[in-house]
N, C-alpha and C positions, 0 to 999 in steps of 0.2 A: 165388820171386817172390810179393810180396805182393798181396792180392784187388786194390789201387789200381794198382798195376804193368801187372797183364794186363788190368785195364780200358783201361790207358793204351794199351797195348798195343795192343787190341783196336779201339779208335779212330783211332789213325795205320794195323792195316792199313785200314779201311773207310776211310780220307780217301786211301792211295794207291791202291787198288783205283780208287776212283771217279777219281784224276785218271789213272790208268794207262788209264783205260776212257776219257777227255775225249783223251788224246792218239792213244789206237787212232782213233775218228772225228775226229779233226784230221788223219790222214792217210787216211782215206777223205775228206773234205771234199777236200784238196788232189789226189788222184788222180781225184777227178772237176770239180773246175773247176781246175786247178792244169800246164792246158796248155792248147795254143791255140784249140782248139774249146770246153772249157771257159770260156776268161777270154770268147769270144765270147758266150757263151750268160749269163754273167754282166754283161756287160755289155746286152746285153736287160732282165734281170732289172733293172739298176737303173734305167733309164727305168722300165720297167712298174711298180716298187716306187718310182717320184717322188722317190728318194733328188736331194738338191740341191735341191727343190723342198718350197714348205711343204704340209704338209699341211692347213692350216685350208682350209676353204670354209664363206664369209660365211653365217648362217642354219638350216644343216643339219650340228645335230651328229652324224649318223647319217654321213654321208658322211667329217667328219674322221674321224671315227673306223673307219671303213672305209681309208678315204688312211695313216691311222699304224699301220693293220693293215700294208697292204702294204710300207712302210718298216719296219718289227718284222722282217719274213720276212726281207730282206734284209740288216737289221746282224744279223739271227741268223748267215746263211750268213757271212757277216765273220769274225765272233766262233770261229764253229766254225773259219775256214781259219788262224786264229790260234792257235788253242789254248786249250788250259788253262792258268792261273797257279796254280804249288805253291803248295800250302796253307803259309802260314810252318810251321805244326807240323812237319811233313816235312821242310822245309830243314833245321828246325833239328836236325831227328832226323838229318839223313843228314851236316849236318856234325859237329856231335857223334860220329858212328861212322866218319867219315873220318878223324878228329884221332884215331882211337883211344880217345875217352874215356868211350865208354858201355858203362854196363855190361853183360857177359853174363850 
């Protein structure tokens, strides 16, 4: 394996680690709001986080910007019960080794 190889190498595992680790907490996100007392407790959250609602207030950019704070907290919890999206590199590494055609 050449010095370019094991770097390559060395970069798809660090891109699966890290989305192996986004899917480990996409299922703690989903076992903790991802039942009924859960989706309750997140629907709180999106009133208190003004999601549906703008967040500008006329005069006081100190308050927007407080107001799309608290909409940020919330498409975060979203984003996490969603998951991770594979890194194309990955897909393309893992079909590539499903087709059989990479090399050992």
């Amino acid at each position: 394996m050449s010095f370019a190889d094991a770097e390559a190498q060395v970069e798809l595992d660090l891109l699966r680690h890290r989305y192996e680790a986004g899917v480990q907490l996409q299922k703690a996100y989903n076992v903790t709001f991802g039942n009924p007392v859960g989706e309750d407790v997140l629907e709180d959250l999106r009133k208190f986080c003004m999601i549906g609602f703008d967040a500008y207030t006329p005069g006081t950019f100190d308050q927007t910007a407080y107001n799309l704070g608290l909409q940020r907290v919330f498409l975060h919890i979203e984003a996490r019960m969603r998951g991770p999206e594979m890194p194309d590199e990955l897909r393309a590494y893992d079909n590539l080794k499903a087709e059989g055609t990479e090399d050992e």
